[in-house]
C-alpha positions as CSV (number, residue, x, y, z in Angstrom):
1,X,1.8,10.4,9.7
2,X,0.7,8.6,6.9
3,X,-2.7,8.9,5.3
4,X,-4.7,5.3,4.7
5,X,-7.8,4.9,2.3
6,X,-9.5,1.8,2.3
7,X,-11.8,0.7,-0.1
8,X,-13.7,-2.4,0.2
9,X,-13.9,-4.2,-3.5
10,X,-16.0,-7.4,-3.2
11,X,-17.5,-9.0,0.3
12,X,-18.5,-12.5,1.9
13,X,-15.4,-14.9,2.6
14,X,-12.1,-13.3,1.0
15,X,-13.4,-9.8,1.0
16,X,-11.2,-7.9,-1.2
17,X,-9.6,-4.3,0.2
18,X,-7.4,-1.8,-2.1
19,X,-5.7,0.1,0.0
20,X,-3.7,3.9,-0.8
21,X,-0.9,5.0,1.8
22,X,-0.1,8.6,1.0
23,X,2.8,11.1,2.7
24,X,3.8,14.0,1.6
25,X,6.0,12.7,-0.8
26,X,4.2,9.8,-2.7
27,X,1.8,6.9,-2.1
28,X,1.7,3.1,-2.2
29,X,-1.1,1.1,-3.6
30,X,-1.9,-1.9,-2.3
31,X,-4.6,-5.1,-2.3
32,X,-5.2,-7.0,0.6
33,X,-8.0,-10.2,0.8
34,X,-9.4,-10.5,4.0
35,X,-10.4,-13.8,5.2
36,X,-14.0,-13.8,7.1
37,X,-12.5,-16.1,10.3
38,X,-9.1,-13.9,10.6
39,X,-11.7,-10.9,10.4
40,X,-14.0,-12.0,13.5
41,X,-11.3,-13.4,15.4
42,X,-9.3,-9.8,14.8
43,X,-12.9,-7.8,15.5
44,X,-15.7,-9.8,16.7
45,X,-17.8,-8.1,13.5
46,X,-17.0,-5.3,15.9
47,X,-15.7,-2.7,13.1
48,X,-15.8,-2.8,9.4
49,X,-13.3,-4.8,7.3
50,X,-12.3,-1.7,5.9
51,X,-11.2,-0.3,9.5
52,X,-9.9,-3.5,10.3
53,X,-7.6,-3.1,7.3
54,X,-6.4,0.1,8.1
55,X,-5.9,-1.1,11.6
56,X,-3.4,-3.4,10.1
57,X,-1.6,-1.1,8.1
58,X,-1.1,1.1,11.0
59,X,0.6,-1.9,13.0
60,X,2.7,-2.1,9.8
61,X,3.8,1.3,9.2
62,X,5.1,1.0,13.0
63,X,7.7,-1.6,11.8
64,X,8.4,-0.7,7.8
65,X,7.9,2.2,5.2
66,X,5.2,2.3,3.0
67,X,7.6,1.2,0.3
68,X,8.6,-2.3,2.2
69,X,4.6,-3.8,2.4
70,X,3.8,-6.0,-0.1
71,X,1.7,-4.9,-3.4
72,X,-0.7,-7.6,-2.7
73,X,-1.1,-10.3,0.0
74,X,-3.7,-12.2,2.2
75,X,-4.2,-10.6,6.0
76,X,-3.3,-13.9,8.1
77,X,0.5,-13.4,6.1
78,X,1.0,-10.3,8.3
79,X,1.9,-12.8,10.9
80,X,4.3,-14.6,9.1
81,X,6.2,-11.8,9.5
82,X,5.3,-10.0,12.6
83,X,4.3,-13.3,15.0
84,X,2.9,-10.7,17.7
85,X,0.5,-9.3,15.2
86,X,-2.7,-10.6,16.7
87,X,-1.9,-10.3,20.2
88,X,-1.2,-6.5,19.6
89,X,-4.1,-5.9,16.8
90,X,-6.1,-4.5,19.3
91,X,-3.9,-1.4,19.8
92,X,-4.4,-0.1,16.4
93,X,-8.2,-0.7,16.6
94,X,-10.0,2.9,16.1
95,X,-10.9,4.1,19.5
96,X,-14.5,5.4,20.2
């Protein structure tokens, strides 16, 4: 399984997140921007942007490699590509 850091860059609306996906073979680098009403629609505030970030990396890693995510792209684009995103978000949420 792959390993996910998160590190929140900048807050408020369009909250920046650089993200590192690491196997054993190599990593992926990655910047995501997080929009504050995809965020409390996704979480209700409910976890950090950070988690809620990882939670969407682990929804993609289900469906392509590391390799195949995009260097850099808004949150709400996930869906553009994966139309059940939202309605299975909740899976990949950390559990308590």
């Amino acid at each position: 399984m792959a390993e996910i850091t998160v590190t929140e860059t900048g807050s408020g609306d369009g909250t920046v997140c650089d993200v590192v996906v690491a196997d054993g073979r190599s990593k992926t680098t990655h910047r995501v921007t997080v929009p504050e009403d995809l965020y409390q629609r996704l979480t209700r505030g409910n976890i950090t942007k950070a988690q809620c970030v990882e939670a969407a990396f682990r929804f993609l890693l289900d469906r392509e490699s590391k390799e195949s995510i995009l260097r850099s792209f808004d949150l709400p684009l996930i869906s553009s590509y994966f139309p059940e995103f939202e309605s299975q978000f909740a899976e990949y949420l950390p559990s308590e």
